[in-house]
C-alpha positions in Angstrom: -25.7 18.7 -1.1 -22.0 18.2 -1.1 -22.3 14.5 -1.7 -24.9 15.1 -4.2 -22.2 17.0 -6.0 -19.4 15.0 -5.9 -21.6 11.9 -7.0 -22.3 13.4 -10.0 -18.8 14.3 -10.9 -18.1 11.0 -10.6 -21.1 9.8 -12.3 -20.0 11.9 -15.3 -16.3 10.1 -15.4 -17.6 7.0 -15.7 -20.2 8.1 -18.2 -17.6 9.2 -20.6 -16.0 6.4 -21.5 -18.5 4.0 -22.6 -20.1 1.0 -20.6 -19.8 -2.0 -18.6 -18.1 -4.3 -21.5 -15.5 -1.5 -22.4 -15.0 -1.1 -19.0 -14.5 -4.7 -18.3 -12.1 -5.2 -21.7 -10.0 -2.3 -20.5 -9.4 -3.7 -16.9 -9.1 -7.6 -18.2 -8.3 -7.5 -22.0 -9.9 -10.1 -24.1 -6.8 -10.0 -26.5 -4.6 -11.1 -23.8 -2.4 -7.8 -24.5 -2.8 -4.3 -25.0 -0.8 -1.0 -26.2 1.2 0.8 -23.7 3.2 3.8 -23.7 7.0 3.6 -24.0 9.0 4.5 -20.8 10.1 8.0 -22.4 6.0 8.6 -23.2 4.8 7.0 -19.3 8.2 9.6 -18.1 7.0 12.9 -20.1 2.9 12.2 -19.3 3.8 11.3 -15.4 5.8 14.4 -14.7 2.7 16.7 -15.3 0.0 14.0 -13.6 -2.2 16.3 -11.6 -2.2 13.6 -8.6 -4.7 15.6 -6.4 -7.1 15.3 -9.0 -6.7 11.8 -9.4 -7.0 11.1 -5.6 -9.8 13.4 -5.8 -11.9 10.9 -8.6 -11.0 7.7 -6.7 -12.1 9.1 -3.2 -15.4 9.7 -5.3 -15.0 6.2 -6.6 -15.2 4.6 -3.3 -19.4 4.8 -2.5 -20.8 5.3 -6.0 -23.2 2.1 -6.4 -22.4 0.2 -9.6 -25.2 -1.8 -10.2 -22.6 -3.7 -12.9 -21.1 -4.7 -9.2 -23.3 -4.0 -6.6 -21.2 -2.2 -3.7 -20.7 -4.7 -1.3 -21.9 -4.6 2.8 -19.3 -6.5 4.6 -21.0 -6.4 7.4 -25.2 -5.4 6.2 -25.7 -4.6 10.0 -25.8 -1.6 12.9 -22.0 -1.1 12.9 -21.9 -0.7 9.2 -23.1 3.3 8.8 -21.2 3.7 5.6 -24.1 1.7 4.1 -21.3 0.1 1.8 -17.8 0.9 0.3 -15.8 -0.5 -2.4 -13.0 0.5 0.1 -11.8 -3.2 1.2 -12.1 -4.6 -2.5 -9.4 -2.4 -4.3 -7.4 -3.2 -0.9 -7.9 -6.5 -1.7 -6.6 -5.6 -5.3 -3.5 -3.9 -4.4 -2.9 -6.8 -1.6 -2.9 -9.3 -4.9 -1.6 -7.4 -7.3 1.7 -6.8 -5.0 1.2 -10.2 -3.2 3.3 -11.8 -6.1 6.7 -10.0 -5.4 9.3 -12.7 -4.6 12.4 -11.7 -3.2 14.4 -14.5 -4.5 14.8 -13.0 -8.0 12.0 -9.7 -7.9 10.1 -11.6 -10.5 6.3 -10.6 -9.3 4.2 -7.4 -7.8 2.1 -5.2 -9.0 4.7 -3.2 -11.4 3.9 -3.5 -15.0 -0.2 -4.4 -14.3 0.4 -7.8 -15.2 -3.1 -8.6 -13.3 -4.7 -7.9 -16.3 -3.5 -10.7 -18.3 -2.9 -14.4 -18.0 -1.9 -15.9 -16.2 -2.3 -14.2 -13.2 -5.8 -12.8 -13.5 -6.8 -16.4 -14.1 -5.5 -17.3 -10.6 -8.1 -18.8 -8.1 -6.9 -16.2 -5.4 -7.8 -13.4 -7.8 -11.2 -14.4 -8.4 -13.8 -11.2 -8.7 -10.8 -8.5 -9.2 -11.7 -8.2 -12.8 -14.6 -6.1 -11.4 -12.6 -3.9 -9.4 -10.6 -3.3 -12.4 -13.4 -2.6 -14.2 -13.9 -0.1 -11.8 -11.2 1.3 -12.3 -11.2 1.8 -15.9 -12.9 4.9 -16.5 -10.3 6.8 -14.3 -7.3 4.6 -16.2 -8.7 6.2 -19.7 -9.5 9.8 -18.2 -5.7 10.0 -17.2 -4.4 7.8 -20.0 -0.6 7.4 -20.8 0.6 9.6 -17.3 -1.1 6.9 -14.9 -0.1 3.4 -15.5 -2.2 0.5 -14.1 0.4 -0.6 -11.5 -0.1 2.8 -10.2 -3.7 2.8 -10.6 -4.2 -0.2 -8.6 -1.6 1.0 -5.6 -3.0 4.5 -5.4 -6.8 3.1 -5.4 -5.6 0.2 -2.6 -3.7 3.1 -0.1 -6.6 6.0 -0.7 -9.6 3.7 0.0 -7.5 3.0 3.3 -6.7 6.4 4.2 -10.4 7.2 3.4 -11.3 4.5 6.3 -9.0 5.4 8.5 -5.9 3.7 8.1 -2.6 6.3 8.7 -0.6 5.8 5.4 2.0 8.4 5.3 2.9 8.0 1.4 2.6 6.3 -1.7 4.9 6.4 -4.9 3.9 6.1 -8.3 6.1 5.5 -11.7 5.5 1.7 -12.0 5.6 1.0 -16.2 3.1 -0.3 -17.5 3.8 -4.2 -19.7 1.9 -4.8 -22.9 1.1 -8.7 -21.5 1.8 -10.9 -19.2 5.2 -12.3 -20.3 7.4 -11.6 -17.1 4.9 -13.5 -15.0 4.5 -16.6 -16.7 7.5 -17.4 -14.7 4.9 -17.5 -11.4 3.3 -20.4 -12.6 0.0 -21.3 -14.9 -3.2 -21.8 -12.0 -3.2 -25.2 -11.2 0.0 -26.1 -13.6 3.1 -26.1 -10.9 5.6 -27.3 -13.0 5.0 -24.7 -15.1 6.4 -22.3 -12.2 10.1 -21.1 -12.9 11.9 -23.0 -11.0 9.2 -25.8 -10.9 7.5 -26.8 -8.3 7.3 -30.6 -7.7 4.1 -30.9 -5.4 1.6 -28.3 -5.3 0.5 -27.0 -2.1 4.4 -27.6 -0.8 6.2 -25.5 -3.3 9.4 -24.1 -1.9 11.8 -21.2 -2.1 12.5 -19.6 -4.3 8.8 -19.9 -5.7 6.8 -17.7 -4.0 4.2 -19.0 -2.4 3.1 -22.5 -1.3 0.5 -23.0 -3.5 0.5 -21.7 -7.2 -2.7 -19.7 -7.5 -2.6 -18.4 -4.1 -1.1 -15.4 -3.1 0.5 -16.0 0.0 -0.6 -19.1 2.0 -3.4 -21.4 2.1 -5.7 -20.1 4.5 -7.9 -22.9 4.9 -4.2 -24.4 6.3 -1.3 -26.1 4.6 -1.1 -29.2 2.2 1.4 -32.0 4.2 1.4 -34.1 1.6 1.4 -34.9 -1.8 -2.3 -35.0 -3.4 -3.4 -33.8 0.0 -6.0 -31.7 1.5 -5.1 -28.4 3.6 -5.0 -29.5 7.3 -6.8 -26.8 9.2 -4.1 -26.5 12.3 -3.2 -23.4 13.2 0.4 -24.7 14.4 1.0 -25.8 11.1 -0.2 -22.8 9.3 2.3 -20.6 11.8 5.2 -22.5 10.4 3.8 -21.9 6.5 3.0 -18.1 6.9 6.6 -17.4 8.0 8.0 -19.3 5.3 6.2 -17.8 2.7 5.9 -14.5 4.2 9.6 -14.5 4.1 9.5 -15.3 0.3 8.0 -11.8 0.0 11.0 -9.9 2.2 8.9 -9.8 4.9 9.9 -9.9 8.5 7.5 -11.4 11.4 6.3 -8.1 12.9 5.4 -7.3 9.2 4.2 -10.1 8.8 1.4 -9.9 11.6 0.9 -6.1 10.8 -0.1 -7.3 7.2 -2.6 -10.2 8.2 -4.4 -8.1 10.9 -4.5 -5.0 9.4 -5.5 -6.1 6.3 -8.2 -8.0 7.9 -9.6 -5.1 9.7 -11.5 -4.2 6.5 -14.2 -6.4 4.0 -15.4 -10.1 4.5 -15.0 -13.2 2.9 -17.6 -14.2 0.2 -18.5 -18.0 0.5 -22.2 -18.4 0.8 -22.8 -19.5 -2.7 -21.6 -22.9 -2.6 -22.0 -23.6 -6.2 -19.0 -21.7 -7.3 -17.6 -18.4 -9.2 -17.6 -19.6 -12.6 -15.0 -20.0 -15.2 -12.0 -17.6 -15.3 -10.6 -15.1 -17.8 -8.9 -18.3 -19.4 -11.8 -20.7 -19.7 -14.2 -18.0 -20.4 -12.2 -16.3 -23.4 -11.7 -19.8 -24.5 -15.7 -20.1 -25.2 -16.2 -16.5 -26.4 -17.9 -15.0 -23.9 -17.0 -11.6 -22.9 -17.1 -12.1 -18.9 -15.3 -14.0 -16.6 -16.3 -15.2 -12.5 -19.7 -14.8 -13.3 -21.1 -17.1 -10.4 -23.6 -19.8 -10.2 -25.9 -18.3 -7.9 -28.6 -16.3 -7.6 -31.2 -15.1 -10.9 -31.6 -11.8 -12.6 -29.3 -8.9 -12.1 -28.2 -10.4 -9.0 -27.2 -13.9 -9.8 -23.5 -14.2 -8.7 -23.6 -10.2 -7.3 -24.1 -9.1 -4.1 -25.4 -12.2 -1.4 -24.8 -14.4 -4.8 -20.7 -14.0 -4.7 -18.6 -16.4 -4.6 -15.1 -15.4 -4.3 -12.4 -17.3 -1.6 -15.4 -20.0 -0.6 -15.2 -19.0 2.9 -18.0 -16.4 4.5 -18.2 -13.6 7.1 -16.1 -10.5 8.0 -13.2 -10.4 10.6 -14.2 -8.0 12.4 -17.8 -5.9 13.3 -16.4 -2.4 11.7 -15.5 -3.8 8.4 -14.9 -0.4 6.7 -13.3 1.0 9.7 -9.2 0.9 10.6 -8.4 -0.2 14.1 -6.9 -3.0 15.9 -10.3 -5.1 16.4 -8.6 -8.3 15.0 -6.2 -8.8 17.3 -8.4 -7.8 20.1 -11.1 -10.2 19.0 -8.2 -13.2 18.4 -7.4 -12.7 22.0 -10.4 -11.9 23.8 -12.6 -15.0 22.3 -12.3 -18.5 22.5 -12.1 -20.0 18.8 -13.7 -23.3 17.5 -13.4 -25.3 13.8 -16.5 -25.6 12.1 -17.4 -26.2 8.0 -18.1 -22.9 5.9 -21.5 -22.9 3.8 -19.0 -23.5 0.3 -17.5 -27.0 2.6 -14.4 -24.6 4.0 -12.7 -24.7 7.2 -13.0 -21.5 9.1 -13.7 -20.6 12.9 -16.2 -18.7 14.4 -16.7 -17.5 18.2 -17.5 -20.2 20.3 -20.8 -19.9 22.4 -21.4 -16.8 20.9 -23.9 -14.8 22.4 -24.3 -11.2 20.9 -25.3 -10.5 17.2 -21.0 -9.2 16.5 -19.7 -12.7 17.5 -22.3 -14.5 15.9 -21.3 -12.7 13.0 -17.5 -12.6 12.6 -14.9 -15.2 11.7 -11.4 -16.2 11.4 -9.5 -18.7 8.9 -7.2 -21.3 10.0 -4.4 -18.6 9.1 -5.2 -16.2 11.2 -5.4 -18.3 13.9 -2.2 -19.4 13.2 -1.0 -15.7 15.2 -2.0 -17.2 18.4 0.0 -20.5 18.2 3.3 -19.5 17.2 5.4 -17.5 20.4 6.7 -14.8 18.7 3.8 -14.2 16.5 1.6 -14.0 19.5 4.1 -11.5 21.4 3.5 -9.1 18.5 -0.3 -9.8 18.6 -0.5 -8.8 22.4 1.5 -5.5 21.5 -1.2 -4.8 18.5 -4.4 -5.8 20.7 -2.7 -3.1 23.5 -1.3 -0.7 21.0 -3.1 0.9 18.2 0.0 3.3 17.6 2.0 0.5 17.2 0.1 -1.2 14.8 -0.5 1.7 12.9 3.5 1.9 12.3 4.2 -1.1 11.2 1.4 -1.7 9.3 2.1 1.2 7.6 5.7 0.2 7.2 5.0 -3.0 5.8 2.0 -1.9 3.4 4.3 0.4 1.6 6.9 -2.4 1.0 4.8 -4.6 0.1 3.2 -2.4 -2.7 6.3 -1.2 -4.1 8.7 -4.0 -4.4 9.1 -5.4 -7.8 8.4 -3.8 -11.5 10.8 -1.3 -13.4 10.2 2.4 -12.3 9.9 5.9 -14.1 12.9 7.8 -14.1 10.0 10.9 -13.0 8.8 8.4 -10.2 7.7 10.6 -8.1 5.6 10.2 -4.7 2.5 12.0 -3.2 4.2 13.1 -0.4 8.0 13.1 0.9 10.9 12.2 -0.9 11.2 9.0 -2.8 13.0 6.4 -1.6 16.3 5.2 -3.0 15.2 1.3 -2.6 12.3 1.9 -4.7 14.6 3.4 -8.0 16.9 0.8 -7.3 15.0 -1.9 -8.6 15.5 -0.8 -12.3 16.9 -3.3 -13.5 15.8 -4.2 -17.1 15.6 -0.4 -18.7 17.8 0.2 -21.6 19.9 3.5 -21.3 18.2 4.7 -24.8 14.7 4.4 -22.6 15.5 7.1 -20.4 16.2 9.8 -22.8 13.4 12.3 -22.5 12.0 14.8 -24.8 
C-alpha cells in the first residue's frame, strides 16, 4: 500500500506538466536556448528550496515505468529483484554532465546545464540522456527558478545512488543555470576537433589542456586508444592504462580516484549495444530536419523500436557486474577473480567477457578494454586489490572522488547551500565570472 501511494504522487507530478514532447523540449530545447533566472532570482528562490521534498519526488522518480522510456533491466535476470530502476541512467547523467570539467582552465561540468544544448548534448558519449532529462523535467518545472538544472542533474545522479546503496555523505547545490551552450563551445563540436579551444590536431590523440582524448567522449575511449592519426582504437589494456591517467588527470583527478570512479561507477547499469544498426541522428541532425526527437534508434517496431532490448547507446552490450542496481565492490572482485578474453560486441565493438564461462553471472557480464586497463598498470592494480579486499575503502574514496567530480566547474549561488554539513570553501571558490551587481539580493 505504501508503494501504491507513493507511485501515485509521483504519477500526479508528472501529470501536471503536460506530456512526453514538453517534457522532452524542456530537458533538450529545440530552440537551442531557453530563459533562465538571473543569479539574484536563482539566490532568493534557492534559499527557501524545500530540498526534502525534492529528494522526496526523485526517490519516487526512480521505479515509476515510463513507457515514453521503458525502465531499463540491466541485468532481466534472478539477481535483479528491483525488477528495474532508472537508478544507473541519471548516474550515467551526472557522470557526463560533470565528465567535462577540465582542470586546465575550469571550462566544462555540469554547472550551468549546458547538457541541454549543443554542442554537448549532440556528443556521441551522451547518446540516450535526452531521455533522462526528459525525465527529469516535470520535477525541473514543479520547483522552477529555486532548482537549477546543474543541480537537478547532480542531486538525481547522488540520490539514485544512495537509494542503491552507495554511502554519499553530501551533495551541494547552487550551480546557475546558462541560457545556451556558449561557454562550452570551447570543448569542441562532435566530431569537429579543431573546433576545440585550444585545437586539437588529431582526434582520438588530443592533448592537455583539452580534456579528453577524443572530442565527443567524456573521458577515454573505452573500446582503447587511437595511436595514430586516422586510426582505429587498439583494444590493449596497457595502452589504455597509460590514456586513463592522462586524461583522468585532465579532470584533477588522482589514481586512487581514478580507480574508485571506473569501478564504482560500474557497479551499477549495462552497456546497450545489441542493436547494431545504430541510435539515430542527434539533437543537431534531428532539429536540422524538423523532427522533434533525437536518438531514436533503428531497431526494433512499434512502441518498442529503439526502447528497451532495441537501444542503442555506447555500441557495446552487457552489465559489469550480476547486481547491477546494487553498490558493492563486485567489479573489482570479478576483474581479479576471472580470467578475461577479447571478443567482437554484437554493434562490431571490442569488449571482454569471462573466459570459459560456466554459470549463467559470467556468461552474462562484461568488461571494456578500459577497465581492463586496472589490471595492467602496477599502481592501478595495487589500489584494485585494496578495493576487491576492502569495501570500506572503496566506499571512501569513491565517495571522495564522486563529490569532486560533480562539483568542479560552473559559477555558484551566493545561497549555495548543501544537504548536509557545511559547504566547502573549494566549491565557492570557483566564482569566477559573477559581477559584484549580481550578488545583491532583495
Amino acid at each position: 500500500m505504501v508503494r501504491s501511494v507513493a507511485l501515485l504522487a509521483c504519477a500526479s507530478i508528472l501529470s501536471a506538466y503536460g506530456n512526453w514532447s514538453q517534457h522532452y523540449n524542456l530537458g533538450t530545447p529545440l530552440e537551442n536556448s531557453d530563459t533562465v533566472p538571473t543569479v539574484s532570482e536563482h539566490a532568493n528562490a534557492l534559499r527557501d528550496l524545500d530540498l526534502e521534498a525534492v529528494a522526496s519526488d526523485i526517490k519516487q522518480l526512480l521505479t515509476q515505468d515510463n513507457p515514453q522510456w521503458p525502465i531499463d533491466s540491466p541485468n532481466g535476470g534472478p539477481n535483479d529483484p528491483s525488477g528495474g530502476n532508472y537508478g544507473p541512467l541519471f548516474v550515467r547523467l551526472a557522470w557526463h554532465c560533470s565528465g567535462t570539467y577540465r582542470n586546465s582552465d575550469g571550462k566544462g561540468g555540469c554547472g550551468g546545464g549546458g547538457q541541454r544544448f549543443e554542442p554537448l548534448r549532440s556528443w556521441d558519449d551522451n547518446v540516450n540522456l535526452d531521455k533522462a532529462r526528459a525525465l527529469l523535467a516535470p520535477i525541473k518545472a514543479k520547483y522552477g527558478s529555486g532548482l537549477s538544472w546543474g543541480d537537478l542533474i547532480i542531486a538525481t545522479g547522488t540520490i539514485a545512488m544512495r537509494e542503491m546503496g552507495t554511502p554519499l555523505p553530501q551533495f551541494c547545490l547552487g550551480r546557475d543555470d546558462e541560457s545556451d551552450g556558449t561557454s562550452n563551445l570551447a570543448l569542441g563540436i562532435n566530431g569537429m576537433p579543431e573546433t576545440a579551444d585550444p585545437p586539437c590536431e588529431i582526434q582520438g590523440i588530443c592533448k592537455d589542456p583539452v580534456g579528453s582524448g577524443t572530442i565527443g567522449l567524456i573521458y577515454v575511449n573505452p573500446e582503447g586508444p587511437v595511436v595514430e592519426a586516422g586510426g582505429s582504437p587498439v583494444p590493449d589494456p596497457a595502452l589504455s592504462a597509460i590514456d586513463i591517467r592522462d586524461v583522468f588527470s585532465r579532470m584533477g583527478q588522482d589514481d586512487r580516484a581514478t580507480v574508485a570512479l571506473i569501478g564504482g561507477g560500474h557497479a551499477f547499469g549495462k552497456c546497450h549495444g545489441a542493436c547494431p544498426d545504430g541510435q539515430g541522428l542527434s539533437p543537431s541532425e534531428a532539429y536540422a530536419k524538423n523532427d522533434s526527437m533525437a536518438w531514436q534508434g533503428t531497431c526494433g517496431e512499434g512502441d518498442l523500436k529503439g526502447k528497451g532490448p532495441n537501444t542503442f547507446t555506447s555500441g557495446f552490450e552487457g552489465p559489469w557486474t550480476t547486481t547491477p542496481t546494487t553498490w558493492g565492490n563486485e567489479f573489482f572482485t570479478s576483474l581479479l577473480d576471472r580470467e578475461w578474453e577479447k571478443i567482437t560486441g554484437p554493434a562490431d565493438h571490442f569488449q571482454w567477457r569471462v573466459k570459459n564461462a560456466k554459470t549463467y553471472e559470467d556468461k552474462m557480464i562484461m568488461r571494456l578494454t578500459s577497465d581492463l586497463a586496472l589490471l595492467h598498470d602496477e599502481r592501478y592494480l595495487k589500489i584494485v586489490k585494496e578495493f576487491a579486499a576492502d569495501q570500506s575503502a572503496l566506499d571512501s574514496a569513491f565517495a571522495h572522488a564522486w563529490f569532486k567530480l560533480t562539483h568542479s566547474g560552473g559559477t555558484w549561488s551566493p545561497n549555495s547551500r548543501c544537504d548536509s554539513g557545511e559547504m566547502p570553501a573549494w566549491i565557492m571558490d570557483q566564482n569566477n565570472k559573477m559581477l559584484d551587481s549580481d550578488t545583491v539580493l532583495v
